[in-house]
C-alpha positions as CSV (number, residue, x, y, z in Angstrom):
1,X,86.1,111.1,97.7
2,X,85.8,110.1,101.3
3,X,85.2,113.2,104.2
4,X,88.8,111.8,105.5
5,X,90.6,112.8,102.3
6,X,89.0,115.9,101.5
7,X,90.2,117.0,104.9
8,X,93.7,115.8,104.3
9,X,93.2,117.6,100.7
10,X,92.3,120.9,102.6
11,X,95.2,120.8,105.2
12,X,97.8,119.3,102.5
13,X,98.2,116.2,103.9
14,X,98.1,113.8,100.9
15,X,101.9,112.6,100.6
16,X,100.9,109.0,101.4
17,X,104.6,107.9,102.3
18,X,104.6,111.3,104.9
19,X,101.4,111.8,106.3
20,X,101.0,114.6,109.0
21,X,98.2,112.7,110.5
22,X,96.8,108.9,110.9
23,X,93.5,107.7,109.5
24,X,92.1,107.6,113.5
25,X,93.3,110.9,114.0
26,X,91.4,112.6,110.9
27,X,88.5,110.5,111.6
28,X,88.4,111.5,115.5
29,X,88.4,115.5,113.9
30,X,85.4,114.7,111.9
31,X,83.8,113.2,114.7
32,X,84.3,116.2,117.2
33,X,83.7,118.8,114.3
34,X,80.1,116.7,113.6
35,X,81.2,114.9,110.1
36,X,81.8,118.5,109.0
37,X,84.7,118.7,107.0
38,X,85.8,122.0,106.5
39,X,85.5,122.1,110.8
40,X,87.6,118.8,110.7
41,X,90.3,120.7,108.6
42,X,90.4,123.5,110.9
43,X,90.8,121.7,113.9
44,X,93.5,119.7,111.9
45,X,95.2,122.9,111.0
46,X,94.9,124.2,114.6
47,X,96.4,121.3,116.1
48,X,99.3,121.7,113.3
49,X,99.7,125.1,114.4
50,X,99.8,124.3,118.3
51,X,102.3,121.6,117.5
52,X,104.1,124.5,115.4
53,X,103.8,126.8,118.4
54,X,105.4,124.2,120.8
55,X,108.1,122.7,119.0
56,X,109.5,125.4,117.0
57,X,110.5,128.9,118.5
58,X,111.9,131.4,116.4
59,X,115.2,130.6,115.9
60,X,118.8,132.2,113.7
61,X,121.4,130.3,112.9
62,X,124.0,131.6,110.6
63,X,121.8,132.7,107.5
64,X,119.2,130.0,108.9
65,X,116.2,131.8,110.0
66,X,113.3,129.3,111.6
67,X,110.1,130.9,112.9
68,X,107.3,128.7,113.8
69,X,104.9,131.0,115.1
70,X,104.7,133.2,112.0
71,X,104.3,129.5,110.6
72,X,101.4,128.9,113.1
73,X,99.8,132.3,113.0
74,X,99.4,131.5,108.7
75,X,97.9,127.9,109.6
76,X,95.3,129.8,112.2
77,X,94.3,132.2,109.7
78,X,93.7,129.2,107.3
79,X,92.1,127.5,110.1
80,X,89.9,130.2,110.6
81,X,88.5,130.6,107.1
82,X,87.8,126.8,107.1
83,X,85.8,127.1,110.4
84,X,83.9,130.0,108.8
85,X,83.1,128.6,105.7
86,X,82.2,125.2,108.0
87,X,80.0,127.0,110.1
88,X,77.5,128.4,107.4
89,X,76.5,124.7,106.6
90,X,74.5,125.2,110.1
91,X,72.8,128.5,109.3
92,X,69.1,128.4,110.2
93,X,66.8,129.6,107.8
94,X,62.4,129.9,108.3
95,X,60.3,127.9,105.9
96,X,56.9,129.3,105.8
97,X,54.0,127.7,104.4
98,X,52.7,129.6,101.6
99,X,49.2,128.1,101.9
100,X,48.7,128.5,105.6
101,X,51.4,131.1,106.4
102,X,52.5,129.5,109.3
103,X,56.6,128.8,110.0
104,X,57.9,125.3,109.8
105,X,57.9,124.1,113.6
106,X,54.8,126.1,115.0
């Protein structure tokens, strides 16, 4: 599976007729998130959540209730966790060299 379908896979965008997002699009979020993907899918799912924020209000009609910033609020929270889990692919660790005992860049 490509990186651009395992971030349409984590932000639910795989209805191929309905797609939330174009192939450029996904690929530009991978490209500013480093080709990681769970970054890519949050900034996906933040942009959802902006366009959420923007275009629906909070809004009752009849028995119709609307509310997209409880709608954007979830994706942010989803958003988050991606960027979390994306983020510990770039924790630093210290290699030391059992036989000399010096660290790995020294």
């Amino acid at each position: 599976m490509e990186n651009r379908d395992k971030v349409r896979l984590l932000i639910t965008d795989t209805d191929r007729e309905h797609e939330i997002f174009t192939n450029v699009e996904i690929d530009t979020f991978l490209e500013i998130e480093g080709s990681v993907v769970k970054l890519a899918a949050a900034l996906a799912l933040e942009t959802i959540a902006n366009n959420e924020t923007l275009t629906l209000k909070r809004i009752t009609l009849l028995d119709l209730t609307t509310d997209g910033p409880a709608v954007a609020a979830e994706l942010k929270k989803t958003a988050a966790l991606w960027r979390a889990q994306g983020d510990e692919e770039f924790d630093i660790y210290t290699v030391v060299d059992d036989t000399t005992g010096t660290e790995e860049g020294e």
